[in-house]
N, C-alpha and C positions, 0 to 999 in steps of 0.2 A: 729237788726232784729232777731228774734225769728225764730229756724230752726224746721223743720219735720226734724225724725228720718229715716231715710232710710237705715237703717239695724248694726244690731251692731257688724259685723265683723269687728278686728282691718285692715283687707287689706283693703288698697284704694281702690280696687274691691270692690262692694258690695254682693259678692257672694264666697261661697268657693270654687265650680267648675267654670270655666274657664267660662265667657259670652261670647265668642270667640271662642270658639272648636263644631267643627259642629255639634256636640250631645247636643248642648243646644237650635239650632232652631230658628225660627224668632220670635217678637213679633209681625210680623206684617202678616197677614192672608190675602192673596188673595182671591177675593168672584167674583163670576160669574154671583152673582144674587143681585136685589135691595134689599135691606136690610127691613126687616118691617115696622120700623117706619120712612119710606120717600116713600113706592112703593104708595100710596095714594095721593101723591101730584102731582098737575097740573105744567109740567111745562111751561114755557113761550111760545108762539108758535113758530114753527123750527125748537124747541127742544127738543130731544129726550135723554135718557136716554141709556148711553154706556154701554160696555161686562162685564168692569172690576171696581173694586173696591178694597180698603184696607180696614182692620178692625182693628184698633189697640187699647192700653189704651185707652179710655174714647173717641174715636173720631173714624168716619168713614167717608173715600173718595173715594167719588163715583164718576164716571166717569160721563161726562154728554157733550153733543156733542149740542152746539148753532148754529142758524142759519146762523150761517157763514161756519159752518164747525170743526168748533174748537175743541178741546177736552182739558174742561174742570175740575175740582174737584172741587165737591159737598161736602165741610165740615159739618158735623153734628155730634149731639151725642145723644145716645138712652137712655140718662138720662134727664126727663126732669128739675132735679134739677140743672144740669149744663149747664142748657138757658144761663144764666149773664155770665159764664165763657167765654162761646163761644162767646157771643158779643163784649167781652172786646178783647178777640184775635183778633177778624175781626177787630173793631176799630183800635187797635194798627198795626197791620198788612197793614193795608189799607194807613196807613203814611209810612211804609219804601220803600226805593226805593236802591234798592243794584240787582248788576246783583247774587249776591249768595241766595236771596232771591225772593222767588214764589212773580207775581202781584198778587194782589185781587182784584177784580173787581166789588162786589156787595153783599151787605148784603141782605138777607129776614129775616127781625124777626119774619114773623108771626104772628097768631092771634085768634079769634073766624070767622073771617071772610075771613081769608085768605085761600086758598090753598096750599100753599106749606112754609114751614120755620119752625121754625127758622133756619139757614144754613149759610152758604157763599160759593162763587163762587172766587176759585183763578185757578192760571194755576195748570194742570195738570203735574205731574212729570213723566217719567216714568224712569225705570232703578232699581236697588236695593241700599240699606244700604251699607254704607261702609263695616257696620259687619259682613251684609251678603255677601259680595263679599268674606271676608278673612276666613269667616266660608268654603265657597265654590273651593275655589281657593289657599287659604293661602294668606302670606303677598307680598303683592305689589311694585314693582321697585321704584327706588329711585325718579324718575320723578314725578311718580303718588302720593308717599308721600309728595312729599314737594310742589306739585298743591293743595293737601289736606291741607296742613300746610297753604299755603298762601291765597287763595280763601276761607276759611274760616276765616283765622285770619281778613281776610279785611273786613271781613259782620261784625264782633265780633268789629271789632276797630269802624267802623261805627255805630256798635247799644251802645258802651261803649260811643260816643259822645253826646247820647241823655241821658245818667244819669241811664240807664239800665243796668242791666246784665243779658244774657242768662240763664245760670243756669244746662243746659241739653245739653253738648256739648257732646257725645260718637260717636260712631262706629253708631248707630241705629237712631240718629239723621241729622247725615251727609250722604246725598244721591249721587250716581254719576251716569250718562248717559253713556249709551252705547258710544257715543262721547268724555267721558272726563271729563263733565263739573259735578264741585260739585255745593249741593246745601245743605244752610243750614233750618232744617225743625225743626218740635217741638217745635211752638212757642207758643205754651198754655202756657209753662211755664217762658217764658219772660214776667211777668205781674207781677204789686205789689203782693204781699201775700194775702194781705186781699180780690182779688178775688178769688184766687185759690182755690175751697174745702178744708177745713180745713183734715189736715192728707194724703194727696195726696201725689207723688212724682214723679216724673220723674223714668220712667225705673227700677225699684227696682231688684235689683241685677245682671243688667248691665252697671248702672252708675259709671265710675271711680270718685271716690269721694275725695276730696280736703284733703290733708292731717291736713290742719289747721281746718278743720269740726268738733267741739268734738264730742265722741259718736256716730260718722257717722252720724250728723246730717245735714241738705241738708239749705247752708245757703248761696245761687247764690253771689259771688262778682266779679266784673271785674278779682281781680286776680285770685278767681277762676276757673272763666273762660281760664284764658290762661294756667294755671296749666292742665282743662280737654284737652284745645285746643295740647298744647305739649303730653299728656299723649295716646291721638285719634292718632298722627301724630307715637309717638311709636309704639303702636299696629298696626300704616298701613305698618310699617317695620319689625316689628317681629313677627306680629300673636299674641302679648299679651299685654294687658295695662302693667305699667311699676310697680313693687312693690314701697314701699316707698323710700328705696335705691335704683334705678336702676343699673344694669351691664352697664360697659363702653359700647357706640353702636361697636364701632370697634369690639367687641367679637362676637358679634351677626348680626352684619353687615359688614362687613370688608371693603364695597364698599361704605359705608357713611364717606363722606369727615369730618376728623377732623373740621373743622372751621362749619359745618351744626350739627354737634353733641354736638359741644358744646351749639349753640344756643338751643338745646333741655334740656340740662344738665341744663342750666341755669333757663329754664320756671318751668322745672322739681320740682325744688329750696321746701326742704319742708316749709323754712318758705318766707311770702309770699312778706318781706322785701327785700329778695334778690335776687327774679327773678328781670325781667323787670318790670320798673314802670308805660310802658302799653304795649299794646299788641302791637301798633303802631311803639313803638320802635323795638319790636321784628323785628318783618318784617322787618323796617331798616338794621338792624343785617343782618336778613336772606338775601338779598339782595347782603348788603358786601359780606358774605359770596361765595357766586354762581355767581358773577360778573356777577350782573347786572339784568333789572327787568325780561326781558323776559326770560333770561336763566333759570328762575327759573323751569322751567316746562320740562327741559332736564334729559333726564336717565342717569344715571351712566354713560352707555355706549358713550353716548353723551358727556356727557361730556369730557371723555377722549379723544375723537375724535375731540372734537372741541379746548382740549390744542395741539393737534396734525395740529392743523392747515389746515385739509383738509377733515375734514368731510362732509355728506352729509346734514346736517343740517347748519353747519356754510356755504356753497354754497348757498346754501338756502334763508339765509340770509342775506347776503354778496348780492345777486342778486337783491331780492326784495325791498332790499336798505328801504325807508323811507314810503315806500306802504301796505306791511304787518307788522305784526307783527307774528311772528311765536310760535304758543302756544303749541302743541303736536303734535306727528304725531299718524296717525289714522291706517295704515298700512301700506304694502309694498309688492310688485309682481314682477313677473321676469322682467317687465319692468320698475317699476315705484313706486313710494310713494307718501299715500293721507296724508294731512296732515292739520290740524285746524290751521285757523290764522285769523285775526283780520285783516280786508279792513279799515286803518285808515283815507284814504278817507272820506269812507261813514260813519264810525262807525259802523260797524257789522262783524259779524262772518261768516265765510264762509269757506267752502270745496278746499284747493290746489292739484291738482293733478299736480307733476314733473315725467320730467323722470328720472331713476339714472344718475349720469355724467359719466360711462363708456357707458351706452348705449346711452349719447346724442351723443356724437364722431360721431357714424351713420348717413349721413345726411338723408339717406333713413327711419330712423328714426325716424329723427324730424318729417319730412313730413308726416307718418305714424300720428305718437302722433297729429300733426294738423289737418287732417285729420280728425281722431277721433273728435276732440272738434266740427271743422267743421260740421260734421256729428249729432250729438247731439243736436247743436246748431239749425241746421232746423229743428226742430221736435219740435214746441211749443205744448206741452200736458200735464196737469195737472198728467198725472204718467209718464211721463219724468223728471229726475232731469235736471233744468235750468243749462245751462251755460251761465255765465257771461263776461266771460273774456278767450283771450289767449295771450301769451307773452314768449320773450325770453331774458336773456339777460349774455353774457358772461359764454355762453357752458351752462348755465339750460336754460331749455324749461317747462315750465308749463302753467296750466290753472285752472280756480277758477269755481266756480260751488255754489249752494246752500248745504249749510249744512246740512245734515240728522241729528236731533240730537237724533233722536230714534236707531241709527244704523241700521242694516240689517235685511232679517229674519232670517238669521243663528244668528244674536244676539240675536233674539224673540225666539226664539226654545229649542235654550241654556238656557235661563233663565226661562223661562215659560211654556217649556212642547212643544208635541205636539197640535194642534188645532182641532176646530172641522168645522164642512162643514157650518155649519151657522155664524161662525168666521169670516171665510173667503171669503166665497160665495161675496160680495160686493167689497171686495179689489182682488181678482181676477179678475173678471169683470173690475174692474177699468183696470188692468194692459194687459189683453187684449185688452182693446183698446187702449190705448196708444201703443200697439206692432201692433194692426192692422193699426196706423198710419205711422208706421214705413214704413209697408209692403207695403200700398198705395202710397209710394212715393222710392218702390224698395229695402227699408234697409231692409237689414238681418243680427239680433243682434247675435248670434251664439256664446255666453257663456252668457246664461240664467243662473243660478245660484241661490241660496239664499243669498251669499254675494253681490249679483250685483242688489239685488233688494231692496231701501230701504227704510226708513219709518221717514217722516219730524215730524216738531216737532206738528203737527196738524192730525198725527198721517195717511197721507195718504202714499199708497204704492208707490214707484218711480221708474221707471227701470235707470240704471246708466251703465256705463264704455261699450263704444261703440270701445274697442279699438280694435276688431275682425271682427269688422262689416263690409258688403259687402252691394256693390249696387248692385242688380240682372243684369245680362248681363256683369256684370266686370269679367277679367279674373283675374286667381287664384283663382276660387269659389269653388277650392278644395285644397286638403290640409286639414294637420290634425288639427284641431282646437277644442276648448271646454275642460271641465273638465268632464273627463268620467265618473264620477257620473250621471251628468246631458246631458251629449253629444247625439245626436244621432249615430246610428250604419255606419249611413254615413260619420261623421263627426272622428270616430275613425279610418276610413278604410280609410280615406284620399281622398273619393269621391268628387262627382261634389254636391254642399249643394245650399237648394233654403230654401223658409217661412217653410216649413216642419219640418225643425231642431231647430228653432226658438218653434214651436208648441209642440216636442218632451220635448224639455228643460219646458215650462210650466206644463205640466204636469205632466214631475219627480220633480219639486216643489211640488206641488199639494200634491202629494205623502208623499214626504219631511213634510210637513207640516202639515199633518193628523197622521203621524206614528211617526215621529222624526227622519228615516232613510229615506233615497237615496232606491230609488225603486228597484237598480238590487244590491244591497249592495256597499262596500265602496274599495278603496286597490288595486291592482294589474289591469290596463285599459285591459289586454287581458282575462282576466276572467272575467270583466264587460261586454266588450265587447259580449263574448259567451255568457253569462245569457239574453242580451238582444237579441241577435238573435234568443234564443232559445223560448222569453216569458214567464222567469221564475222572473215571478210575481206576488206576492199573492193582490189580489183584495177583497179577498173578506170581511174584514172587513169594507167595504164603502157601502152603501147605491148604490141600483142596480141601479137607475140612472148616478151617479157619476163612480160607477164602469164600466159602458158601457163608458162612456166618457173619462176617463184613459187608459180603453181598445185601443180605437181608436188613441188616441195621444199618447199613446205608442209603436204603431205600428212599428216593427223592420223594414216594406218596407214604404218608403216615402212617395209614391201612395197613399196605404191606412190611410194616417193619414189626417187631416183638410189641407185643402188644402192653406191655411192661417191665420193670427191671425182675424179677421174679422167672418169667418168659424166657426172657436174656439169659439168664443166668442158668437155668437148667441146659440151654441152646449150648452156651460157652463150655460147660459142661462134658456135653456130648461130643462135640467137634476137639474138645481138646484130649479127650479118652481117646476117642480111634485116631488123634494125632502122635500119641505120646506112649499110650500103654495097647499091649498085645489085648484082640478082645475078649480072650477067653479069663484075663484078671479083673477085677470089680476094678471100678473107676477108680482113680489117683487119689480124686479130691474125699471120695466116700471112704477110705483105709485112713487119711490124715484126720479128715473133722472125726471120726470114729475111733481112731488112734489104733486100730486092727494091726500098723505096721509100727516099728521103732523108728525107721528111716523117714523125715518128713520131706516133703519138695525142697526143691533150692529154694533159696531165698536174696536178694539182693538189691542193693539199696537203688 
């Protein structure tokens, strides 16, 4: 096979500076707007056209929300001489079925007579680049490398059985979820040569390049493939692809297990004879390695905990016995950890929330934590996150729930900036009602949050973790409760708290969300506390509808604030029509829930 030259530095890097050091940037460009050559096309009715988009080499994915709801990516490319390229992707892409690879779900090629295409429609990703995670963050715990190492080596063993090789494994091809999950993406370039544009390449002077390549020339084989695969799993431990010698990891990791290093050392191999003679085997390896399949996804720190015999994760497991499987955990709070695992029942992924096992000991406790699920559980609402399931067995107590796999808004914030009032305007709405649900039947959720609110994989808003939650008229409806970011002035003073504080908490999100800061600032609860009593809050970069409406649900006396989520939500309503829409049109949100228009609001994760 005949290679493209992709750059003639003798480093396996193809670049002299670091593709890895935060000074080098994304290649990939979030866009806010339909891109030119697709804002002309019809699309299908129901569906509308979402907030967000990518722009990258030779391709753009556009958000795009189907009559179902869904949120989609709109593949296309603003060349029309790489029509055939793009067909050949979709083609190919349309036959793999791997959980690390996007579905696709429909080609438009287009026409004289068509309105919309050439394109494809697969699922939507959200989350960043490996590269960008380590650009932003640095390198990553040992758990989350070797979830990278093996979740991809399995797509890669997979696409090697059909007589393929990928070609494009880096840092910028491998994507990972707020949640966890990787995904392997950049399949333009899994495709014979002779469709690819002559003189193309993958990633140019981000790709770690096969040391057996002459010349740096870019010539995809299976082994090279597992060559970039170990070289990706490097860099998610150290912050750098590896040079052609690599340093022992112990130097540079000290917390990477001898026997997980070596399988590295070995893929590593410059000649390609005496890595692994497939990728399949690797994993094997890796496997031995880490005792066992599911451990593989365990941190360092886990691990040590679990040769120690009394971890919170080996309980965990040990409990759920032959029902989960436990894949990472997703966090952890004074009382409890959520944690991803696999219902091998059903075959699906889903949301555990335990309690730690020093605080299950409490029986007052348990009941609490059931409680909770209880509580959750009557509240069927499309921005309520479902619960499934509760259980206990031998001192753990947990319960399953659906999986957010977009994460939080503190995830969305984090990564994406503050928002803006037309962003949002829709999935607030949504989440007031689902809290005016709440309220209609007494609950009061009483740590609102941005981590407690989150965002499924179809990208809607969810409220979750009712483990504060009161029914109105129950005693104890005071006490100090909430995170004082988000708390009300009641809820820090340890008052009597009704739907008010619930109200409050929405709209220091709101806040949260338009700014990127917590309305009264962050740090110290009796200085938060005074900032809010005082109504030292600046408002006024919002839009004076919206800032009347902040005003109000910020209100430091209870009285004066919405008298509940319902209240709220016709309020959010009102201020967001005479912010958004001319007033002589019926309201935005009354034409979508009504379906009156084809065009739905933006949407974005």
């Amino acid at each position: 096979m005949t290679g493209s030259p992709v750059s003639s530095s003798a480093s396996p890097v193809a670049s002299d500076a670091s593709p890895l050091a935060p000074s080098a940037g994304s290649p990939h460009l979030v866009t806010t707007k339909v891109p030119t050559h697709v804002e002309g096309w019809q699309l299908p009715a129901g569906w509308s056209w979402g907030a967000e988009g990518v722009s990258a080499e030779f391709r753009h994915y556009q958000e795009v929300v189907d009559a179902l709801g869904r949120s989609l990516s709109l593949v296309t490319v603003d060349d029309a001489a790489h029509t055939a390229w793009l067909g050949a992707e979709a083609r190919a892409l349309a036959h793999r079925g791997h959980a690390s690879i996007p579905t696709t779900y429909d080609w438009w090629p287009g026409g004289p007579l068509s309105r919309r295409g050439p394109g494809y429609v697969r699922r939507w990703i959200s989350g960043e680049s490996v590269a960008e995670r380590i650009r932003r963050v640095g390198p990553a715990d040992l758990g989350t490398s070797l979830q990278l190492l093996r979740s991809t080596g399995l797509a890669l063993a997979y696409l090697h059985t059909t007589g393929t090789a990928h070609g494009a494994i880096c840092g910028e091809s491998t994507w990972v979820t707020p949640t966890g999950q990787l995904w392997l993406l950049a399949w333009q370039w899994a495709l014979p040569r002779n469709v690819i544009p002559a003189g193309l390449v993958p990633f140019p002077g981000r790709l770690p390049l096969a040391p057996e390549w002459p010349n740096g020339e870019w010539i995809p084989t299976p082994e090279s493939d597992q060559w970039q695969l170990a070289a990706t799993a490097f860099a998610s431990l150290t912050g750098e692809y590896p040079p052609l010698d690599p340093p022992p990891l112990s130097l540079v990791r000290p917390d990477c297990p001898q026997s997980v290093a070596r399988v590295l050392s070995r893929a590593l191999n410059q000649k390609p004879e005496d890595r692994y003679h497939s990728i399949a085997a690797l994993l094997r390896e890796l496997d031995r390695a880490v005792g066992g399949r599911t451990s593989i996804f365990t941190s360092g720190a886990s691990l040590a905990l679990r040769a120690a015999g009394d971890g919170e994760e080996e309980r965990l497991r040990w409990a759920t016995g032959e029902d989960y499987e436990v894949i990472t955990r997703l966090g952890s709070g004074t009382f409890g950890s959520v944690w991803r695992v696999r219902d091998l029942t059903l075959e699906r992924e889903v949301a555990l929330k335990m309690l730690h096992p020093q605080v299950a000991k409490d029986e007052n406790a348990v009941r609490r934590f059931r409680r909770e699920a209880q509580l959750a559980a009557q509240l069927a609402h499309p921005s309520i996150v479902p619960i499934y399931d509760w259980d206990s067995n031998g001192g753990v107590s947990w319960y399953t729930m659906e999986l957010a796999e977009n994460g939080s808004l503190a995830d969305l914030v984090m990564r994406a900036g503050a928002r803006s009032v037309e962003q949002i305007a829709a999935h607030i709405d949504q989440v007031l009602d689902g809290l005016a649900a709440a309220h209609a039947v007494g609950i009061i959720h009483r740590d609102l949050k941005p981590e407690n609110i989150l965002i499924d994989r179809h990208r809607r808003w969810r409220i979750a973790d009712f483990g504060v939650a009161k029914v109105s008229g129950e005693e104890l409806l005071s006490g100090t409760t909430g995170t004082p970011e988000f708390a009300a002035p009641e809820q820090l003073l340890g008052e009597t708290q009704g739907p008010a504080v619930d109200c409050f908490g929405i709209a220091a999100i709101v806040v949260y969300l338009l700014s990127g800061k917590p309305p009264f600032g962050a740090g110290d609860g009796r200085a938060i506390l005074a900032r809010e009593l005082n109504g030292e809050v600046d408002l006024t970069p919002y839009p004076e509808p919206v800032s009347e409406w902040l005003l109000r649900g910020l209100s430091p006396v209870a009285e004066d604030r919405f008298a509940d989520a319902a209240v709220m939500r016709d309020a959010w309503r009102s201020s967001v029509d005479r912010t958004l829409a001319p007033e002589s049109r019926p309201p935005w949100w009354r034409r979508w829930w009504s379906g009156e228009e084809e065009v739905l609001p933006n949407d974005e994760d």
